[in-house]
N, C-alpha and C positions, 0 to 999 in steps of 0.2 A: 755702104755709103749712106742710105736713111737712116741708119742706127747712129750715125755722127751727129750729139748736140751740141749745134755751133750759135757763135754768138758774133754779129760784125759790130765793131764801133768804131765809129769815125764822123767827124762832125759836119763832113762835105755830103751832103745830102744827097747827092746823084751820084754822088761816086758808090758809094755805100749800095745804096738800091740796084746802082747795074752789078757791082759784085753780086746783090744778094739772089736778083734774076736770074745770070749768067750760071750759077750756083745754084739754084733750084732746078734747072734744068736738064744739068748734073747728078740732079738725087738727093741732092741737101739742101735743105728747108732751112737757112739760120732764121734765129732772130737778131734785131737790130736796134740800136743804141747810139741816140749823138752825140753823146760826150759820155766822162767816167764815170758821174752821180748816178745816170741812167743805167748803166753799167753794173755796176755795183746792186742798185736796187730788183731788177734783175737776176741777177746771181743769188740773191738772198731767198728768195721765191721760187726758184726751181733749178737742176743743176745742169749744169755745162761739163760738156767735157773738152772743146776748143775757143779758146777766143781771139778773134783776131781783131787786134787793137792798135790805132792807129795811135804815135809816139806824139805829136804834139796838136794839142787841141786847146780848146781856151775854157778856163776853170782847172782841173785838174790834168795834170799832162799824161801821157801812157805810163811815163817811169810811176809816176804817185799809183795809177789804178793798180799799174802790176805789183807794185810793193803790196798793196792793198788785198789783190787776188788771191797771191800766196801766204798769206798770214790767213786768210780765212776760208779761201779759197783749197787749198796747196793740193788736193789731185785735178783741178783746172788744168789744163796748158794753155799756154798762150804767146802767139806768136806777133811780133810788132810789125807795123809799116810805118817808115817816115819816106818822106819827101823830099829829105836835106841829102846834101851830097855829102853829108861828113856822114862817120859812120858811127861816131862816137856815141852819142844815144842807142843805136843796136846795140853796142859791145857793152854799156852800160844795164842795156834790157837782160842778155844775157847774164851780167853777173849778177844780177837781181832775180835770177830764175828763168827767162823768158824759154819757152824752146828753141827760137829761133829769131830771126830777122830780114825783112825783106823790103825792097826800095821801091816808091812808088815812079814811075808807072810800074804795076804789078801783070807777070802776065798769067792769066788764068790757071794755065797750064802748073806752074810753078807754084802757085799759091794753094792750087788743091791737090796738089803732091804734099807740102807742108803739112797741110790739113791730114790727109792720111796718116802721114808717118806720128804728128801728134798727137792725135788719136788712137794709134797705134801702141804709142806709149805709154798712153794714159791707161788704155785696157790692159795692159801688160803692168802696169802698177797695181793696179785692183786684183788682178788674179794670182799677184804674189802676195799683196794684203791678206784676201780669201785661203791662200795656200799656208800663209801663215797663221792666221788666225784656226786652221783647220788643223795644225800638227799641234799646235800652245794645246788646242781640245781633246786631241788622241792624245797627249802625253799625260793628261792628270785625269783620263778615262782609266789609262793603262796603270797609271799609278792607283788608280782608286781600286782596279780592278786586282790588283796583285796584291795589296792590302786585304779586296773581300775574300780573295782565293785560300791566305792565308786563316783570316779568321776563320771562314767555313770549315777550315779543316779543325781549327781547335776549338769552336761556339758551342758545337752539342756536348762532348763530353765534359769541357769545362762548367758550362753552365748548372749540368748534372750535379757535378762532384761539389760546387759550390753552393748551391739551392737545399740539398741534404741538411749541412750544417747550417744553415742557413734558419729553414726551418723549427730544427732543433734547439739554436739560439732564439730565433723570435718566440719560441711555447715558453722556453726557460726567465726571460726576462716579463714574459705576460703572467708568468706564477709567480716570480718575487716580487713583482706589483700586487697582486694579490695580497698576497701575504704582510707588504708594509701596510697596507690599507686594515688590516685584522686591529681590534680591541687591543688585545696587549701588544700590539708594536703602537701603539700610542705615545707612548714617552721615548721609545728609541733615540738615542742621542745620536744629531746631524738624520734624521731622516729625510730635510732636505734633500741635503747633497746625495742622496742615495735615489731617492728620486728622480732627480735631474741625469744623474749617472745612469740610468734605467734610461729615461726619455734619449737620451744621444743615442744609445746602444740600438734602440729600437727606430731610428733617423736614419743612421747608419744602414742596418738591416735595410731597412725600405727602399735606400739607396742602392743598396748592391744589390737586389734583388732585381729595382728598374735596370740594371744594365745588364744583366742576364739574359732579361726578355727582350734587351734591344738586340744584343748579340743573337740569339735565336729568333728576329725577325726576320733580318739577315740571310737566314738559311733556309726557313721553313716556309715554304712558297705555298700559302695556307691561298685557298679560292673563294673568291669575294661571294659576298650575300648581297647582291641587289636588292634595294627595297624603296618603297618611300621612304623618302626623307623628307621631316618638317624643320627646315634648318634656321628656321626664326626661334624654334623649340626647343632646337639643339644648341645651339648657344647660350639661349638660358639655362640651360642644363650647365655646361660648362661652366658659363662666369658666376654662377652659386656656389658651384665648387670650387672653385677658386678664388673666396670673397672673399674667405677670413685671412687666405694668406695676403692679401692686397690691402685690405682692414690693416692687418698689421705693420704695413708698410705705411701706409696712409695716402694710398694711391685710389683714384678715382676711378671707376671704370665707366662709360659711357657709351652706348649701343646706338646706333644710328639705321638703321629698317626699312628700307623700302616693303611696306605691307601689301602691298601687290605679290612677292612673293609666297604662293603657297606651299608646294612640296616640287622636288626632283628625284629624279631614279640616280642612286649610287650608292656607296655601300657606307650605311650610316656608325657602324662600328670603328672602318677607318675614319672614316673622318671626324668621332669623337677623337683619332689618337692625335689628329692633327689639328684640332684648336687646341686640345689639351695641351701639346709642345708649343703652340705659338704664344697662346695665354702666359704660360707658365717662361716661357724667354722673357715675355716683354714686361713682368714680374720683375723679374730678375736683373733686366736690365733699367730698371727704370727708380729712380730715386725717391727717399720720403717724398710726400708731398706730390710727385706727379701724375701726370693721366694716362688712360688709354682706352682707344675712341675702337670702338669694334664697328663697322659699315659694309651692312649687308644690302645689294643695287642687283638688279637685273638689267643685264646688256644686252638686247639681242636675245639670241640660243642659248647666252651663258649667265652665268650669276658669279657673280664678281664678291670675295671678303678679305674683306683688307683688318688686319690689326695696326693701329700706328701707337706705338709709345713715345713720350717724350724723353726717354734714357740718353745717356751719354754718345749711344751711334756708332759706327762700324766704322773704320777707317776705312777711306777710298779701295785700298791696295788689298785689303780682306775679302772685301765683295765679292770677287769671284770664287774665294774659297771655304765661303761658310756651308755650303751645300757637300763638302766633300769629308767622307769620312774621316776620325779621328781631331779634324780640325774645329778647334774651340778659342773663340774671342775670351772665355773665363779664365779668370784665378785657375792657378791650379787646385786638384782637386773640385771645385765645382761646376766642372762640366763635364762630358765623356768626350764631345763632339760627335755623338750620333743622331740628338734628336733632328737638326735642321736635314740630314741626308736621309736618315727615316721622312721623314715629313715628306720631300718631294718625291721619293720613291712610292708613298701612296698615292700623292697626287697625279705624277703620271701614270699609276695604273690605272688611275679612273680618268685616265684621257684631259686630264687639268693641267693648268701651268703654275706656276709658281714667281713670282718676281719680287723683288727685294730694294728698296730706296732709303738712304741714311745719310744724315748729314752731321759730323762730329758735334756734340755739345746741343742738337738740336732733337734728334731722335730718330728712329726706324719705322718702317712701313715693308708688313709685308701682305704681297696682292696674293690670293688664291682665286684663280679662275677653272671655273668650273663648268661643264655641259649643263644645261637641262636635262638632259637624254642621253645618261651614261650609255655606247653602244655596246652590248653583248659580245663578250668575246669565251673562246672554248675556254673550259675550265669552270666558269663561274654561273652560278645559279641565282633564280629570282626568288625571295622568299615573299 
């Protein structure tokens, strides 16, 4: 009964207040409202889960609040009281969503029966919300998890047998660079083109070489290096690295510091791997010509860094699926879709979250929150 948040509105001022007595004495504390504006203002500021709202009042009538409730409202209930001996406004209430309807003079009794049973129902919404929303999560757990089972089983020796050649093409194409570079291939006819044909080969290479090692991240459950970390330091480390390709894009990048931060315990290897993927997304995602603002803040226990580009933006419906392996917002071909589930699977091993904001045509934001005080867990050592 005190876990009921109830809400009385009615514009008869003594009526209201002895329900709300009568009712507190019972174990329910509502709050009260005497007319719909109140109502409403109310509801915006903290949540209800009963309301009981009398049907005609002056300004807005109960039917207006309740249409109002449930458009913004809608796991509210709400139960009406009129006065009138017609019943037409209940049965109106109700087709308009109401739970129910009851006639004044109301008797206690009855009205926090009402109260129970809508209440009742309201919990019973939420826990099949919670229930759904919990199997939508085991299901693309399960899905992601029978994807990793499979790649585990083929990432080592694939990556093996591909890496070999691999290698062997990268030496081969770094010794015909050589070798056009020599005095007498001076005049070579189309050395250009042979050039440039060198330079993809060895793009390429580089390419399938990063998804080897993402594939074998996968599986090799390597144990972290605690250390300091100077991650004002570490970023500039990063965005150097990643100037020229942004240079060539004619993208801006812009660092924002709270200098208050000096260093944190966590393992500064991974987390070169993960500005390195978010740098290089928001690269990639983001047009000649635009920016991206890196903001590095201390909250609290934690340190907060956010990348935002101003790129084209993730549609609504992706959102939930960019963290999950195999799935890529790229062209084909230029993505794998491993780096964003790499990314948060370092993050939560160093006890971090990860969160994600995009609005089509406007651009991406991704938050990395992070401990002060990565906690030691077995396996991993302090260097």
């Amino acid at each position: 009964m005190t876990n009921i948040r109830l809400l009385l509105v009615d514009d008869e001022d003594d009526f209201r207040r002895t329900i709300a007595k009568r009712l507190t004495k019972r174990g329910i504390c509502p709050a009260e409202a005497g007319n719909g504006e109140e109502c409403l203002a109310i509801l915006e500021k903290k949540p209800v889960d009963v309301v009981v709202l009398d049907v005609r009042m002056p300004g807005m009538s109960g039917v207006e609040v309740l249409h109002h409730i449930k458009k913004k409202h809608p796991k509210t209930e709400v139960i009406l009281l009129t006065g009138h001996a017609t019943t037409q406004d209940g049965v109106e209430g109700i087709k308009s969503g109401a739970f129910d309807y009851l006639a004044k003079p109301v008797e206690l009794e009855h009205l926090l029966g009402k109260i129970k049973q809508a209440h009742e129902k309201s919990r019973r919404g939420e826990e099949k919300l919670r229930e759904a929303e919990f199997r939508a999560r085991m299901e693309q757990q399960m899905i992601a998890t029978k994807r990793l089972a499979s790649l585990g089983t083929l990432a080592v020796g694939v990556a093996h047998e591909i890496n070999n050649p691999l290698a062997i093409m990268k030496e081969s194409a770094g010794w015909l660079k050589l070798l056009l570079k020599k005095e007498e291939l001076a005049e070579m006819p189309r050395k250009q083109d042979f050039d440039m044909a060198l330079n993809k080969i060895e793009e390429s290479i580089e390419r399938t070489r990063r998804i080897t090692h993402q594939l074998l991240g996968f599986v090799r459950k390597s144990d972290s290096a605690l250390a300091k970390v100077d991650l004002r330091g570490l970023v500039d480390e990063i965005v150097q690295s990643v100037n020229r390709e942004a240079a060539n894009k004619n993208i801006e990048i812009v660092q924002k510091v709270d200098h208050s931060i000096d260093t944190i315990w966590s393992d500064p290897y991974q987390l070169r791997q993960v500005l390195i993927n978010l740098l290089t997304n928001a690269i990639q995602a983001t047009g000649s010509g635009g920016k991206i603002t890196i903001i590095l803040e201390a909250i609290g226990e934690e340190v907060f860094l956010t990348v935002h580009d101003t790129g084209k933006g993730i549609p609504k419906e992706d959102l939930e699926k960019i963290f999950e392996p195999f799935f890529s917002t790229k062209s084909p071909g230029e993505g794998t879709g491993l780096g964003l589930f790499v990314t948060r699977s370092i993050i939560e091993k160093l006890d971090g979250k990860i969160e994600v904001e995009s609005e089509l045509g406007r651009g991406t934001s991704f938050c990395v929150k992070l401990p002060k005080q990565h906690q030691i867990k077995e396996g991993e050592r302090v260097s």
